[in-house]
N, C-alpha and C positions, 0 to 999 in steps of 0.2 A: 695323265692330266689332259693332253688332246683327246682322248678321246673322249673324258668326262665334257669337255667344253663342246664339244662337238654332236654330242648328245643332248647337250641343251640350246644348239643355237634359235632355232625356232624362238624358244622361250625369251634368250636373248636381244633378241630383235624384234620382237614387237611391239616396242612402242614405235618402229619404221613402219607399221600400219595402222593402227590406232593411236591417234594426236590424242588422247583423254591418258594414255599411258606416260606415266613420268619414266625420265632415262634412267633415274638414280633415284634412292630414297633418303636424298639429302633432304628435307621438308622433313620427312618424319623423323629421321634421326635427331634433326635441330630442337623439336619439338620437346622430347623425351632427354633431352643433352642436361638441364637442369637437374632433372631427377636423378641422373647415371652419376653427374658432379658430386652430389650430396647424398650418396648411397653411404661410401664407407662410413660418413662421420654417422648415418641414421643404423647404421649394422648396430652400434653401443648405446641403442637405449637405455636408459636406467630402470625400465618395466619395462613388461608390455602395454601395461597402459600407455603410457607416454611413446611408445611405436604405433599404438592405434591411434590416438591421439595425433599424432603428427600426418598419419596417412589420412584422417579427418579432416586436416587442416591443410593437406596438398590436394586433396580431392575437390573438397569448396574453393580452392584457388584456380586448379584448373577447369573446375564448371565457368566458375564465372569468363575465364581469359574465353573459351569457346562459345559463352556466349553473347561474348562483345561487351561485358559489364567489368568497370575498371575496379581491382579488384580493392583497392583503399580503400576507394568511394564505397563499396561495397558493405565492407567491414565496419565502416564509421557505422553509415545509416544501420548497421545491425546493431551494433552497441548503443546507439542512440535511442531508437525504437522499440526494440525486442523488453529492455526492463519495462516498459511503462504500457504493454500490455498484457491482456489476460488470456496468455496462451494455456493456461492449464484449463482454466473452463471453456475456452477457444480457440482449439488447438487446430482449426484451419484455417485460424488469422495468418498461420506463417505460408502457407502455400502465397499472398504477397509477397512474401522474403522470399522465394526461390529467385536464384539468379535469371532464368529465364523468363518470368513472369513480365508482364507489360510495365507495370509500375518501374520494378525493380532497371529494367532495361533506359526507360526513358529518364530516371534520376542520378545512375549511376553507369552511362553509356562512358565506351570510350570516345566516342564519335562528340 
């Protein structure tokens, strides 16, 4: 074991030379803690649809939290909006509804 550690110190210790390097991957770990919590209960989907389905619906939740767009407000405006236009004849009316987009960020910011 020392000398496993010992072989990595360099690796160790570098964030004592570069200040951009975090000490620990508490940040990311915190991050991804949600999904790790609600693994087992998502292992017994009842299909696969319903396992896609859910990764659909964690994926659009973590777009939006990354990009600063609250994600209720987000959803509202999507069930609000989305019936009452013509995405089948206009189906690049929805690149608006991307979380990222300018609209989308300024209506449903966290900020």
């Amino acid at each position: 074991m020392t000398e496993y550690t010992l072989n990595r110190a360099n690796g160790l210790k570098a964030f004592l030379n570069d200040g951009r390097i975090e000490m620990d991957n508490n940040p990311a770990e915190n991050a991804i803690r949600p999904n790790v919590i609600g693994r087992k209960n998502w292992l017994f989907s009842v299909s696969e649809a319903g396992a896609k389905a859910n990764a659909v619906c964690l994926s659009i939740a973590e777009t939006t939290k990354s990009n600063g767009v609250d994600f209720y407000e987000y959803i509202k405006k999507l069930f609000r909006d989305l019936p009452n236009l013509g995405i089948q004849q206009n189906p690049e009316i929805l690149d608006q509804y991307m979380p990222w987009s300018k609209t989308i960020k300024e209506k449903c910011s966290n900020n």
